[in-house]
C-alpha positions in Angstrom: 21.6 292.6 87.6 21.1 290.5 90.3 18.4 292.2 91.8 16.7 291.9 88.4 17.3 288.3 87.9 15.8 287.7 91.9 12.9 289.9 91.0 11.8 287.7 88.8 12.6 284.7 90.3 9.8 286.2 92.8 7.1 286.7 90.6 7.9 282.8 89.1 7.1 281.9 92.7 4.3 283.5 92.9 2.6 282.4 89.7 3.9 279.4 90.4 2.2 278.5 93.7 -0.6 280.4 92.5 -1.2 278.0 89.7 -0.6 274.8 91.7 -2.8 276.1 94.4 -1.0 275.4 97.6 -0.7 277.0 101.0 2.5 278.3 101.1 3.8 279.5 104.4 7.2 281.7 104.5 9.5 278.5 104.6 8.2 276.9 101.7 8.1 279.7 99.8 11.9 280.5 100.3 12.6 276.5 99.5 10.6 277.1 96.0 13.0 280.3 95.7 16.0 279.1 96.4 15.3 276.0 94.1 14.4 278.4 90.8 17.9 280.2 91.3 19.8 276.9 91.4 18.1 276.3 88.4 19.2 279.9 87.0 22.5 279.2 88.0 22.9 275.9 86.3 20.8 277.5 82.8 20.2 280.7 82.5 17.6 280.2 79.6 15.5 278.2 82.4 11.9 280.2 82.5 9.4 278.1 84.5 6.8 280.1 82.7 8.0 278.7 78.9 7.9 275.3 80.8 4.4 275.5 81.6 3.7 276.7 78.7 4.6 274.2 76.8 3.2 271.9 79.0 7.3 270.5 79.6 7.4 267.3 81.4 9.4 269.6 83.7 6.4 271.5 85.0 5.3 267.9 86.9 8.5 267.3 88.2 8.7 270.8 90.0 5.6 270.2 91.1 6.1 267.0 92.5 9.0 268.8 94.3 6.5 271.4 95.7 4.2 268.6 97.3 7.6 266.5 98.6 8.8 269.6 100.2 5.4 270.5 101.8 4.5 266.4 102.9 8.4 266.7 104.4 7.0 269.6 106.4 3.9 268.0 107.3 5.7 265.1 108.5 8.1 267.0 110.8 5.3 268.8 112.1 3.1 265.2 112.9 6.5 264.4 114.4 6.9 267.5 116.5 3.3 267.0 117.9 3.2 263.3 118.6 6.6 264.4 120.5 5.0 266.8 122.9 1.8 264.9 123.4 4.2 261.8 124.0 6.5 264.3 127.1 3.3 266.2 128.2 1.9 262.3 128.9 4.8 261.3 130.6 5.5 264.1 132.7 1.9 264.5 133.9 1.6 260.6 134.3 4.4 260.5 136.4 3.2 263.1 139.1 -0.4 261.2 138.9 0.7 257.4 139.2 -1.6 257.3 135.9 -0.2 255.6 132.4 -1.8 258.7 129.9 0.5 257.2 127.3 -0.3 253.7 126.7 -2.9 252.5 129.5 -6.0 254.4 126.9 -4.6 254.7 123.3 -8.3 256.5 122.7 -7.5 259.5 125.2 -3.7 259.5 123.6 -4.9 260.0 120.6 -7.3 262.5 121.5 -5.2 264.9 123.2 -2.7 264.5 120.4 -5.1 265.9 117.9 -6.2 268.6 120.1 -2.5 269.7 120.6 -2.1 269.4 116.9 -4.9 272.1 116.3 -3.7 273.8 119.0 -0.2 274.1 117.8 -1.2 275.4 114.5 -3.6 278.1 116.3 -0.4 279.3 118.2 1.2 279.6 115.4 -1.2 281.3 112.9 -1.6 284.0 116.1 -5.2 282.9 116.7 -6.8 283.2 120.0 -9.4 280.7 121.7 -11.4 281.2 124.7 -12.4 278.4 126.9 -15.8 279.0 127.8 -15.6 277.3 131.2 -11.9 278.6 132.2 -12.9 280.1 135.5 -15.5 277.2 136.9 -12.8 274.4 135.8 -10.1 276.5 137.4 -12.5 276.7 140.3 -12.5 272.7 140.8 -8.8 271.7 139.1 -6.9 275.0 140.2 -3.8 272.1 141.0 -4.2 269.9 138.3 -4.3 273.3 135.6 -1.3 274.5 137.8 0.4 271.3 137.0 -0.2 271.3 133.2 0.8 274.9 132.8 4.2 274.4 134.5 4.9 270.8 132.1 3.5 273.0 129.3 6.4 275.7 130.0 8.7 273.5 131.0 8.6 272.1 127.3 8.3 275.4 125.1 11.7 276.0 124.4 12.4 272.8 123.1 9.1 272.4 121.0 9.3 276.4 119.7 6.3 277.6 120.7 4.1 279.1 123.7 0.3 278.1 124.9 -1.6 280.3 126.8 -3.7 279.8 130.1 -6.4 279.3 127.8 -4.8 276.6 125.7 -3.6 274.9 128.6 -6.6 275.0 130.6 -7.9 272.6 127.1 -5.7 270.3 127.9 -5.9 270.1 131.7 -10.0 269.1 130.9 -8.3 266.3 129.2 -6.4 265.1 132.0 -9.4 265.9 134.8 -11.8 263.1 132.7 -9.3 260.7 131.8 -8.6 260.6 136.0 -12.0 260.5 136.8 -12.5 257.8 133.9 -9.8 255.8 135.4 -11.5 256.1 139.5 -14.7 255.2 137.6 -13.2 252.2 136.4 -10.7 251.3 139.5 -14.2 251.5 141.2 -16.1 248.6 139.2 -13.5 246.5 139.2 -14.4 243.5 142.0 -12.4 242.3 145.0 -11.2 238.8 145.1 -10.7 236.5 147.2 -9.0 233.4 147.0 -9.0 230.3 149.4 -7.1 227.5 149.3 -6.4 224.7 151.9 -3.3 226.5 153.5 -3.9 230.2 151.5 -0.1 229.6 150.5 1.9 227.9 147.8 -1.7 227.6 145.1 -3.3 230.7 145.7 0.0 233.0 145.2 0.1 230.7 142.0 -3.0 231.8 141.3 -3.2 235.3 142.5 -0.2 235.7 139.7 -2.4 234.3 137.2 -5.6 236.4 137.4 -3.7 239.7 137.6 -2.1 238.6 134.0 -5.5 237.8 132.8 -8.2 240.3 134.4 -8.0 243.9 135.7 -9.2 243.8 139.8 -9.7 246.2 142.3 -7.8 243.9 144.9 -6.9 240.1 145.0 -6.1 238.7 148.9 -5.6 234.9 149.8 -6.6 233.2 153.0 -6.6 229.7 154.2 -9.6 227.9 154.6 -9.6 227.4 158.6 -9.4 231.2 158.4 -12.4 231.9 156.7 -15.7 232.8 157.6 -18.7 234.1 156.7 -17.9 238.1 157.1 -14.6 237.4 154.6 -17.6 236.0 152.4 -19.7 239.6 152.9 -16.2 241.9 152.6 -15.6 240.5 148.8 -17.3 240.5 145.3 -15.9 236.9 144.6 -14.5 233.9 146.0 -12.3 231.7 144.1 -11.7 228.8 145.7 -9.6 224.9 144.3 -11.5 222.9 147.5 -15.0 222.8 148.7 -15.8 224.7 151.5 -18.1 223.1 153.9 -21.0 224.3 155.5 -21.1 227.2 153.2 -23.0 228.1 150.2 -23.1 231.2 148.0 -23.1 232.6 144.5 -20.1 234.4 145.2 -18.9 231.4 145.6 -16.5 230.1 142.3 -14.9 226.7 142.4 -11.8 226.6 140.2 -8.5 224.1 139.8 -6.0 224.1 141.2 -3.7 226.1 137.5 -6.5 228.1 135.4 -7.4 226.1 132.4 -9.6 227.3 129.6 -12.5 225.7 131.3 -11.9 228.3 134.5 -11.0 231.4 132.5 -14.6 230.7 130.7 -16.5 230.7 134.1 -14.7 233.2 135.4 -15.3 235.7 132.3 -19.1 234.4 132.6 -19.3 235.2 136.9 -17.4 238.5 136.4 -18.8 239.9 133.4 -14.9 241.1 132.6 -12.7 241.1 129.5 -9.8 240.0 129.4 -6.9 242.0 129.4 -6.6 243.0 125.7 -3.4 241.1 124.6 -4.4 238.3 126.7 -7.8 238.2 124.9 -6.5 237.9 121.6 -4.1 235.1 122.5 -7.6 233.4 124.4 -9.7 233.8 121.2 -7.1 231.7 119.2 -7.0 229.0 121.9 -9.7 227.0 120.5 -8.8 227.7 117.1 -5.5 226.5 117.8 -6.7 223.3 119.5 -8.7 222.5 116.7 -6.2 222.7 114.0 -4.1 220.4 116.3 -6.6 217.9 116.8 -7.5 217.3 113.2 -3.9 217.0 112.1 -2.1 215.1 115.0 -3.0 212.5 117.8 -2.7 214.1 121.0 -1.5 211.9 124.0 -1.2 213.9 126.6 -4.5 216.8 126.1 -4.0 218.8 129.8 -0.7 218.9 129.1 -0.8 220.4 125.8 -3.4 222.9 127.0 -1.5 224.3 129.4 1.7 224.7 127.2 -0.4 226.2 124.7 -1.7 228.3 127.4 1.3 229.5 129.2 2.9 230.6 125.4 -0.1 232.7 124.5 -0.5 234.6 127.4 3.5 234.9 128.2 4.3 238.3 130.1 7.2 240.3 128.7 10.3 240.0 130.0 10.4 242.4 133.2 13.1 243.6 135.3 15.2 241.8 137.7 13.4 241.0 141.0 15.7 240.7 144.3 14.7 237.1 145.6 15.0 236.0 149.0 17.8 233.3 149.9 16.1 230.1 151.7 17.2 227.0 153.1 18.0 225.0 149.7 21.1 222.7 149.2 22.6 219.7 147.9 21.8 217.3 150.7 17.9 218.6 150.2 17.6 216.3 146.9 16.0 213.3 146.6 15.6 210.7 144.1 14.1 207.4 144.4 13.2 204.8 141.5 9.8 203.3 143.0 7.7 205.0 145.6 4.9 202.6 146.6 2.5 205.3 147.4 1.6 209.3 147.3 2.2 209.3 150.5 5.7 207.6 150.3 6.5 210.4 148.0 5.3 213.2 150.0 7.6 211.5 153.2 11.2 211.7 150.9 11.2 215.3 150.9 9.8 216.5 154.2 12.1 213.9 155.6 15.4 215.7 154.6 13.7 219.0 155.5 12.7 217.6 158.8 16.6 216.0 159.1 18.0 219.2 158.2 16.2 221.6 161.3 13.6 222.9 158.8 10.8 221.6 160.0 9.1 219.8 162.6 7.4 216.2 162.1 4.0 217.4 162.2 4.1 219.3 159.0 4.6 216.0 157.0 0.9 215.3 158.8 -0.8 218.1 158.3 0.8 217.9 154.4 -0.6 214.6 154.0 -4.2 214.9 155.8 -5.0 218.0 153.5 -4.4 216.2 150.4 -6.5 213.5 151.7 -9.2 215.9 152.7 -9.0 218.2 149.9 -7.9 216.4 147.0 -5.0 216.5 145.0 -5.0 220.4 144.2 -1.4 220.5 145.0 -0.4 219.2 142.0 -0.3 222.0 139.8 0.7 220.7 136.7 0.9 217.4 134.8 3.4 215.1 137.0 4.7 218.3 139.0 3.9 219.0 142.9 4.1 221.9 145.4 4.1 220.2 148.3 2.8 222.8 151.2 1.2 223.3 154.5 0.6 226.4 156.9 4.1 227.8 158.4 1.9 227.3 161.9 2.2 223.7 160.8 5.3 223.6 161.6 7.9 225.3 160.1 11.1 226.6 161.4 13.0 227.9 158.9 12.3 229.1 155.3 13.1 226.3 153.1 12.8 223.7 149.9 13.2 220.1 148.5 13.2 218.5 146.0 12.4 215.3 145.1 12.8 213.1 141.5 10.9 209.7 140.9 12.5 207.6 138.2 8.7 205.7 138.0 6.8 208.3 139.0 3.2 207.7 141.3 0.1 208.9 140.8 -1.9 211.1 143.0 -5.3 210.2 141.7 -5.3 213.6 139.9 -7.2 215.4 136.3 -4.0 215.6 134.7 -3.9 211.8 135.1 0.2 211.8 134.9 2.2 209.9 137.2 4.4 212.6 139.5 7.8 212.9 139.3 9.2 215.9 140.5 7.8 217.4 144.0 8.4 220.8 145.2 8.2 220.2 149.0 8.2 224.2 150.3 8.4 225.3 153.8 8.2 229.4 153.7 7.5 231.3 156.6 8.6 234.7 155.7 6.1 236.7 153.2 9.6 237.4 151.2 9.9 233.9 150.6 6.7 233.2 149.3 8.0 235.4 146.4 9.3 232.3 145.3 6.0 230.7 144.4 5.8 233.0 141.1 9.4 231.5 140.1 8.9 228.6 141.1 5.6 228.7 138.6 7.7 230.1 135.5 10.4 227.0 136.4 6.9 224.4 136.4 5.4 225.8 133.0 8.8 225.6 131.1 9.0 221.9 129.8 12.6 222.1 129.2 14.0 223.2 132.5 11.6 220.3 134.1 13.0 218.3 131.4 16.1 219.2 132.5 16.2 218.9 136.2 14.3 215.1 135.9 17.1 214.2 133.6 19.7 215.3 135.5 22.5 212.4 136.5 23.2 213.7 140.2 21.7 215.8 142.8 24.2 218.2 142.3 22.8 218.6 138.4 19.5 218.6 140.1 20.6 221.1 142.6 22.1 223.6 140.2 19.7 223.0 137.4 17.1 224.0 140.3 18.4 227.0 141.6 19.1 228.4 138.3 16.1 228.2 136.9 14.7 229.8 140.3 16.8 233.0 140.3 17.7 233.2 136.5 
């Protein structure tokens, strides 16, 4: 009886996928089965022959079945080959220093549908050949090698076994996408960037352009240290002062913070895009600008370009960085209701520095005469100064102040702001000058400025400070 009742159960299978006109591997096929004996079991009468017969509204409900089950297979089996194209990446980016994953979504995607043909050959027994197996293995023995052993590595988890041939496939596909990547690495200019000290602006900078261009290599250098042969060992010079005596198409004057204005001349000298997400935000900025100007009266315009700026191209949060300790306290804040002049300003911090051991006298000099020989391209951002000169200008120990003006002075600068808060650095370690990048997040964010000129006491002013520094 039962042997009966699954016999024909089997041949309702068979007519049944025959009519629908499916491929039907062994799984499916025992899914259809065990579904028409359910529905034996719950009415004995059922015949899924009389139902299509008579053309039953059931008929397009088991089909509809049929397809869910096979597009639930299909599914899982997308799944299970975006999963091993996503480890093989991994793996094999990790012993090449190269992001396969995410760096060229082109080549991902590639290799993943390769991998998903290849799968399905494995697995329908099928055999491929690759016509230059023994010249590639000739040239790539180590990177073939590699691929094989990730390839085993993964089998028992993903079911299923490639063959030298199969994986030499997919080697290829690593070999270009490393040589794609040296191609590239290699037309990708040097930079150089020269500022009056090569300190506090062009780290500033330096952390700029690698968020919004792809270069080989970005150095700094003061200007007393450069010379015609650095001019001849780089594609570009960026520089926020005028070199003297000196004149070359290399040669790109820029401010002091990239504005739109720079990122234009520099995509126009370079011949570069932007990095991609970086572009898109760019593209809006005028857009943006626009909108804002038709439907608002702006008062302060530098100010709200760089805000604008700074929240479209915003880096993702990335992991803690250790931060060097300096020379920062209490007794190195200053605030002060009326400075007479720039220079006044400028005196109030590199006086308690100088009081303190952290500098010598001569710094305040040399601080003062480069402002006044290269302009103000120490003021980095509406009403906000890094104060800065060369540690061989006299600095003992690595260290900061800073200073608060209730009326604020001007510095003659484009922003056109009066300054009143002044970053007065003295690093001489390289590990302090990891401070500049912080000490650029602390100068775009409007509140924590807001906060630290605001604050009622230095020891607000301290705290508020240091905070925002090592957050």
């Amino acid at each position: 009886m039962i042997f009966s009742v699954l016999k024909e159960a089997v041949s309702e299978v068979d007519a049944m996928t025959q009519n629908l006109r499916r491929n039907v591997d062994d799984q499916l096929y025992l899914t259809i089965l065990v579904m028409l004996l359910k529905m034996r079991s719950a009415n004995p009468e059922f015949r899924y022959e009389t139902w299509q017969n008579a053309g039953s509204k059931y008929d397009l409900g088991l089909e509809m079945i049929i397809n869910t089950v096979k597009q639930f297979k299909d599914a899982s089996q997308i799944e299970h080959v975006i999963g091993f194209s996503k480890r093989l990446c991994i793996k094999m980016g990790e012993l090449y220093h190269t992001d396969f994953l995410t760096n060229n979504q082109v080549f991902f995607n590639q290799i993943t549908s390769h991998i998903s043909l290849m799968i399905k050959r494995i697995r329908s027994g099928i055999s491929v050949e690759n016509p230059i197996f023994f010249d590639f293995m000739r040239d790539n023995k180590e990177l073939f090698l590699t691929t094989k052993r990730i390839c085993e590595e993964l089998e028992e988890e993903f079911e299923f076994s490639a063959s030298a041939q199969e994986v030499s496939f997919l080697a290829i596909y690593f070999a270009s996408e490393l040589e794609r990547n040296v191609a590239v690495e290699r037309n990708r200019p040097t930079l150089l960037i020269v500022c009056a000290e090569g300190m506090a602006v062009s780290n500033m900078l330096q952390v700029q352009l690698n968020q919004l261009f792809e270069f080989s290599s970005i150095s700094t250098t003061s200007l007393r240290k450069f010379d015609q042969k650095m001019l001849d060992q780089f594609d570009y010079v960026l520089t926020t002062i005028k070199i003297p005596d000196m004149t070359s198409k290399k040669i790109i004057r820029i401010h002091s913070y990239l504005q739109k204005e720079d990122m234009q001349v520099l995509q126009e000298h370079f011949q570069m895009k932007l990095v991609t997400n970086r572009k898109q935000a760019i593209d809006k900025f005028s857009e943006i600008m626009n909108i804002i100007s038709e439907n608002t009266q702006i008062t302060n315009l530098s100010k709200l370009e760089l805000d604008l700026l700074d929240v479209l191209t915003k880096q993702p949060k990335k992991e803690h960085i250790e931060l060097p300790e300096i020379e920062f306290k209490e007794q190195l804040i200053v605030t002060k209701k009326h400075v007479n002049t720039w220079q006044q300003a400028i005196r109030l911090g590199t006086e308690v520095l100088f009081q303190t051991g952290c500098i010598e006298k001569r710094y305040t000099e040399k601080i003062i005469q480069n402002l006044k020989s290269f302009g103000p391209y120490m003021v980095i951002a509406p009403g906000i100064v890094l104060a800065h000169a060369s540690p061989k200008d006299g600095v003992l120990k690595d260290s900061m102040a800073v200073t608060v003006l209730e009326e604020g002075i001007s510095f003659f600068d484009r922003y056109g702001e009066p300054v009143r808060l002044i970053f007065t650095l003295a690093f001489e370690s390289k590990e302090a000058r990891r401070l500049v990048e912080q000490l650029m997040k602390v100068v775009l964010n409007e509140e924590q400025v807001s906060r630290i000129l605001s604050a009622k006491s230095h020891k607000d002013i301290y705290n508020y400070t240091k905070s925002a520094i090592y957050e």
